[in-house]
PyMOL CGO cylinders between C-alpha atoms (Angstrom):
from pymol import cmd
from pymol.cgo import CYLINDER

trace = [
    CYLINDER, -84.29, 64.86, 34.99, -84.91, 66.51, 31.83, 0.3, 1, 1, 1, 1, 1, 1,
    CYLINDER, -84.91, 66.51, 31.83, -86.26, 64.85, 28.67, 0.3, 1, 1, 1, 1, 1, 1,
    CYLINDER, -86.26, 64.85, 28.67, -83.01, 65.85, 26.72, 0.3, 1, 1, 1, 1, 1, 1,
    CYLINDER, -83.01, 65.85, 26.72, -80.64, 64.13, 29.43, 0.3, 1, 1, 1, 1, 1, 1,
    CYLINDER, -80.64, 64.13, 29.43, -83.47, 60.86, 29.33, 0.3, 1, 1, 1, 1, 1, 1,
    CYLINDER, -83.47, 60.86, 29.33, -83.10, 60.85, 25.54, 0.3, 1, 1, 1, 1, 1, 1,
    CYLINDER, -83.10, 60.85, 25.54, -79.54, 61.01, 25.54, 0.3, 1, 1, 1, 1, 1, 1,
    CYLINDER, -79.54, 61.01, 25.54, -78.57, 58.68, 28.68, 0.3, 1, 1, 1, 1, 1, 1,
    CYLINDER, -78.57, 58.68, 28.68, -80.97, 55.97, 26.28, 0.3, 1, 1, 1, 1, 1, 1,
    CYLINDER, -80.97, 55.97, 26.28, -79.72, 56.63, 23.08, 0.3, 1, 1, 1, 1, 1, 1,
    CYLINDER, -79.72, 56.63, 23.08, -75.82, 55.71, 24.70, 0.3, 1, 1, 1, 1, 1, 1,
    CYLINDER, -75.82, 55.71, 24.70, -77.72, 52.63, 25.90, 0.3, 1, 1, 1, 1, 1, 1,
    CYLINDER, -77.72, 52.63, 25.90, -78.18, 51.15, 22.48, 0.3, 1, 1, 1, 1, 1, 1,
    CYLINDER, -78.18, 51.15, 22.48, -74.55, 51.37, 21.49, 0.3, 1, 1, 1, 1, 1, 1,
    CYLINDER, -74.55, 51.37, 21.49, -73.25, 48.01, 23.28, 0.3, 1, 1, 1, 1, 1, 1,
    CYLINDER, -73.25, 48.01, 23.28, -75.63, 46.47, 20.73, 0.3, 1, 1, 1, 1, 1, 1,
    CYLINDER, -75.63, 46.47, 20.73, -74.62, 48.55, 17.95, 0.3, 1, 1, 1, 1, 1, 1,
    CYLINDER, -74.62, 48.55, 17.95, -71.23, 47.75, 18.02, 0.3, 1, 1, 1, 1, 1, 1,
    CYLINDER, -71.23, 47.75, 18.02, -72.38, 44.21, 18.39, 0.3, 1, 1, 1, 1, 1, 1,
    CYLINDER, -72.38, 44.21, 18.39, -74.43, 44.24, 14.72, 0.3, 1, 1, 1, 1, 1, 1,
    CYLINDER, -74.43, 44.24, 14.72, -72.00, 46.69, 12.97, 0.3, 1, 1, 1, 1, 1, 1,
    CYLINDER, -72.00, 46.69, 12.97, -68.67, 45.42, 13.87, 0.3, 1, 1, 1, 1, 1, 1,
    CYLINDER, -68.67, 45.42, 13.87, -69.08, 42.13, 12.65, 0.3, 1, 1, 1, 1, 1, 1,
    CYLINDER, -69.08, 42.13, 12.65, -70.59, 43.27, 9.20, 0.3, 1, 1, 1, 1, 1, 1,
    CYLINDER, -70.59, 43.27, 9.20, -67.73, 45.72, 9.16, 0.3, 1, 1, 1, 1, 1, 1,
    CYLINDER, -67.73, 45.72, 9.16, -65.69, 42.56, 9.22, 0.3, 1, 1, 1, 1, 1, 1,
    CYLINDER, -65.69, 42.56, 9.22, -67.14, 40.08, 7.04, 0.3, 1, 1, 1, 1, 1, 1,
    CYLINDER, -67.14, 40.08, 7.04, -68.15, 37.95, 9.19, 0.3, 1, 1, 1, 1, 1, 1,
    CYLINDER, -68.15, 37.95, 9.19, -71.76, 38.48, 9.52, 0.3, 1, 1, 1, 1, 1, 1,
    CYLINDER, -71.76, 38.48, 9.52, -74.13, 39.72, 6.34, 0.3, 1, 1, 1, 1, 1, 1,
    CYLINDER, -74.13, 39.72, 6.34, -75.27, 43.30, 6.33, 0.3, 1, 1, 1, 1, 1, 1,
    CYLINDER, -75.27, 43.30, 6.33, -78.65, 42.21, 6.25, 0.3, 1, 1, 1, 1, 1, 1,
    CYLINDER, -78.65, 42.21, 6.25, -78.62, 40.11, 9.10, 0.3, 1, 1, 1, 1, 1, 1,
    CYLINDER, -78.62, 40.11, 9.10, -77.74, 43.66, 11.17, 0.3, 1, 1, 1, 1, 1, 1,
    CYLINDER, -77.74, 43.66, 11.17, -79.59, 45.81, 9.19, 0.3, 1, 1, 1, 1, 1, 1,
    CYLINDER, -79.59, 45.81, 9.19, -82.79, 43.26, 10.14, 0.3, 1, 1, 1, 1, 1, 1,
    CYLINDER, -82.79, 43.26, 10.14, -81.65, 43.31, 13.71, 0.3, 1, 1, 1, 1, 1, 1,
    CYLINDER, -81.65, 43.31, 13.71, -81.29, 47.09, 14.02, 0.3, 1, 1, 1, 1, 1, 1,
    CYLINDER, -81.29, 47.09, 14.02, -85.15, 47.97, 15.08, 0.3, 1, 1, 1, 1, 1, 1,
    CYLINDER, -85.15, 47.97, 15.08, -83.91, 45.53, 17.83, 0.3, 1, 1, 1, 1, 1, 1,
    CYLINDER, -83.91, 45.53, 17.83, -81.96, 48.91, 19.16, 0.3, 1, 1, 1, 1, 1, 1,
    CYLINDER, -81.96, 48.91, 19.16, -85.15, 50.73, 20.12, 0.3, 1, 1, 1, 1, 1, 1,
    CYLINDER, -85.15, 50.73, 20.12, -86.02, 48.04, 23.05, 0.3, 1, 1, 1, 1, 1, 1,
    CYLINDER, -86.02, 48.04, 23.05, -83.48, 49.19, 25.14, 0.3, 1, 1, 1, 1, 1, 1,
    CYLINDER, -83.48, 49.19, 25.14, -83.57, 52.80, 24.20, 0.3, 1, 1, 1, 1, 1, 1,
    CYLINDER, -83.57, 52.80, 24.20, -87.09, 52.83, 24.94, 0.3, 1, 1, 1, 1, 1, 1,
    CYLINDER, -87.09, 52.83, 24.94, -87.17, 51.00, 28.20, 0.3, 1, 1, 1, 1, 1, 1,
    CYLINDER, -87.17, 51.00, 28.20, -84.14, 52.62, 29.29, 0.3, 1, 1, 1, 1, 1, 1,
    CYLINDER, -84.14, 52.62, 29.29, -85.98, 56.21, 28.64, 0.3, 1, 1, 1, 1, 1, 1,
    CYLINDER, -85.98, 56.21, 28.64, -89.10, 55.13, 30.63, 0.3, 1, 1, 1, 1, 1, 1,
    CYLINDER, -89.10, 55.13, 30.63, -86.91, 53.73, 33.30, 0.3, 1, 1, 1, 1, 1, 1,
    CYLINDER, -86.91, 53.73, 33.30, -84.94, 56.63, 33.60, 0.3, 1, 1, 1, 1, 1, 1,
    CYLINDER, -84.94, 56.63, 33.60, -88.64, 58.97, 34.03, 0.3, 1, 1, 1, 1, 1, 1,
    CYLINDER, -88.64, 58.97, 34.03, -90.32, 57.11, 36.85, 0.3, 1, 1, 1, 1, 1, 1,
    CYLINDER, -90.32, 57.11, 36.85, -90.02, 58.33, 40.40, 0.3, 1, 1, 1, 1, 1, 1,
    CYLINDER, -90.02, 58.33, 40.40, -90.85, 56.33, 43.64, 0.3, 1, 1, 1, 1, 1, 1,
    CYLINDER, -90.85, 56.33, 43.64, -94.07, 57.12, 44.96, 0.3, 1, 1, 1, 1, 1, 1,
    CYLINDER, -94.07, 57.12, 44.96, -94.44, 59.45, 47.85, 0.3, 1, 1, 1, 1, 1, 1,
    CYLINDER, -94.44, 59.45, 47.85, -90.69, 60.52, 47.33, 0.3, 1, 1, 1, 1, 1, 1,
    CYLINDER, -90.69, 60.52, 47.33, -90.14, 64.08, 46.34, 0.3, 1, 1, 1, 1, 1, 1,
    CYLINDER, -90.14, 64.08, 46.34, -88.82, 64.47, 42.86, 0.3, 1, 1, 1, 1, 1, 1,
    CYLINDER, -88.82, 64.47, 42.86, -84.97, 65.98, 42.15, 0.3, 1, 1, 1, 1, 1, 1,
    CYLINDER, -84.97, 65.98, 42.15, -85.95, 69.59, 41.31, 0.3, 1, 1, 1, 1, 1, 1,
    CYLINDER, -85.95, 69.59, 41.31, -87.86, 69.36, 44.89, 0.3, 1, 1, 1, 1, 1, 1,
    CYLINDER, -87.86, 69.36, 44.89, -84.91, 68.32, 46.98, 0.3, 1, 1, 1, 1, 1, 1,
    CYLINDER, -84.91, 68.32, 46.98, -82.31, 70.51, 45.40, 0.3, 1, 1, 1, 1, 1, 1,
    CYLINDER, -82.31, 70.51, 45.40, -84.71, 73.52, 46.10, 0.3, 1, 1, 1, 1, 1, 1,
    CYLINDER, -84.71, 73.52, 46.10, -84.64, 72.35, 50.08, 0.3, 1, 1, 1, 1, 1, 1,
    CYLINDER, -84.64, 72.35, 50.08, -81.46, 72.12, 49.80, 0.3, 1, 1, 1, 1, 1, 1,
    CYLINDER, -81.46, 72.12, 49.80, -79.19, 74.88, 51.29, 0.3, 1, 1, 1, 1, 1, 1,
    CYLINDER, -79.19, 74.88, 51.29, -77.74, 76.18, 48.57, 0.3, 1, 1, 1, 1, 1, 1,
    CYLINDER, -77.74, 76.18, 48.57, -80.38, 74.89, 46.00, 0.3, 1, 1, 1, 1, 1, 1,
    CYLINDER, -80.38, 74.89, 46.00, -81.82, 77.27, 43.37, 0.3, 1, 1, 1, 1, 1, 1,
    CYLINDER, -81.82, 77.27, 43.37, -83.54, 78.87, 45.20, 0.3, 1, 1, 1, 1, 1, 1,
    CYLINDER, -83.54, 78.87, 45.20, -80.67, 80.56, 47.35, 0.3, 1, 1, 1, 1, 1, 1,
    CYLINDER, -80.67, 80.56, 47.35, -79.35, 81.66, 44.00, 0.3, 1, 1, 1, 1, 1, 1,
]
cmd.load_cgo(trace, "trace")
């Protein structure tokens, strides 16, 4: 998996929590402070979700491996 797809795939991650800290501040009910204090909160799960998404079982060939045994992989092409 490329780093661009990891990046992105995490960064959609943290938006569940976003809309959790902005919505409510949006609406009055919570002080922008309060989400503007919990925002470095997002990184966590962007951060876990982007190492997660990188690690590969061991002694199991990696994606770009099995799609070029693959009939049709890119190799063939």
């Amino acid at each position: 998996m490329s780093s661009r797809l990891r990046v992105g795939i995490a960064l959609l991650a943290t938006v569940p929590m976003l809309l959790a800290l902005v919505l409510p501040a949006a609406a009055g009910v919570l002080p922008w402070a309060v989400s503007l204090s919990a925002s470095p909160a997002l990184a966590v799960p962007a951060v876990v979700t982007y190492v997660r998404l990188g690690r590969t079982a061991a002694g199991t060939a990696s994606g770009r491996d099995r799609d070029a045994a693959r009939p049709g992989g890119p190799t063939d092409r």
